[in-house]
Each structure stands twice: as structure tokens, then as C-alpha cells.
C-alpha positions, 0 to 999 in steps of 0.5 A: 046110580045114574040119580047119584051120577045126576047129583053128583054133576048138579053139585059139581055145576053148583060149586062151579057156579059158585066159584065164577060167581065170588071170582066175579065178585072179588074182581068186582070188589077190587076194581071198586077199591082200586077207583076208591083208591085213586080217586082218593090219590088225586085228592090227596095230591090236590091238597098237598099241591095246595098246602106247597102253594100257600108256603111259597105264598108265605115264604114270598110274603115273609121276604117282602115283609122283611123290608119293611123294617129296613125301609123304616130305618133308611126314612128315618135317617133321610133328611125332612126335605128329601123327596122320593122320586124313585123306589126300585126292587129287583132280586137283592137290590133296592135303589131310592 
């Protein structure tokens, strides 16, 4: 009786130890996901900050390209003798 007592309590202490050991284990493995995932998250964001950068590049590229074709027009039109002695731009207004 006291050898199966004795087995008894080895079991029982295995299968405690067992259990701290996968508790230990899981947390273990949830930290690492959660580093895994928030590294991933910044990197993510970086990219996306990025991608908003370049459109606002473009966007602003796009605007100032557009002039192009309206300065064109207004050259043609100028007389051969007209000199330009001033070009300013401020928000939606060219002065020549």
C-alpha cells in the first residue's frame, strides 16, 4: 500500500510538472507570437506611411503639371516681343 501511495504521489508530481511545464510553454509561445505580431504591425504601418507619402508626392506633382499646358497657351498668345520679367505662383494664382 505505501509503494502505490508512493506511485500514486510520483504520478500526481509528474503530471503537475507536466502541466507548469506546457503553462510555461504556451506563455512562452504567445509572447513570441505577440513580439512576431507587433513587429509585423510596425512594418505594416511604415509601408502604408510610405505608399500615403508617394500619392501625396504625386498628387502634388500632378497639380503643378497641369500647368504646363496653360502656360503653353498663355506663350503662344504673348506677343514675339514680350519679355517675361516676373513668374509668381501662390495657391491658385499665377501672376506674369
Amino acid at each position: 500500500i505505501v509503494l502505490l501511495g508512493g506511485m500514486g504521489l510520483l504520478v500526481s508530481r509528474t503530471a503537475r510538472l507536466q502541466r507548469d511545464f506546457l503553462a510555461t510553454l504556451h506563455t512562452t509561445a504567445d509572447a513570441q507570437l505577440l513580439a512576431s505580431l507587433k513587429q509585423r504591425e510596425q512594418a505594416m504601418r511604415e509601408a502604408w506611411q510610405q505608399h500615403q507619402r508617394q500619392r501625396q508626392q504625386y498628387q502634388r506633382r500632378s497639380a503643378i503639371a497641369a500647368w504646363q499646358p496653360r502656360l503653353q497657351v498663355l506663350a503662344a498668345d504673348l506677343p514675339a516681343q514680350a519679355w517675361l520679367t516676373r513668374l509668381e505662383y501662390q495657391g491658385v494664382l499665377l501672376t506674369l
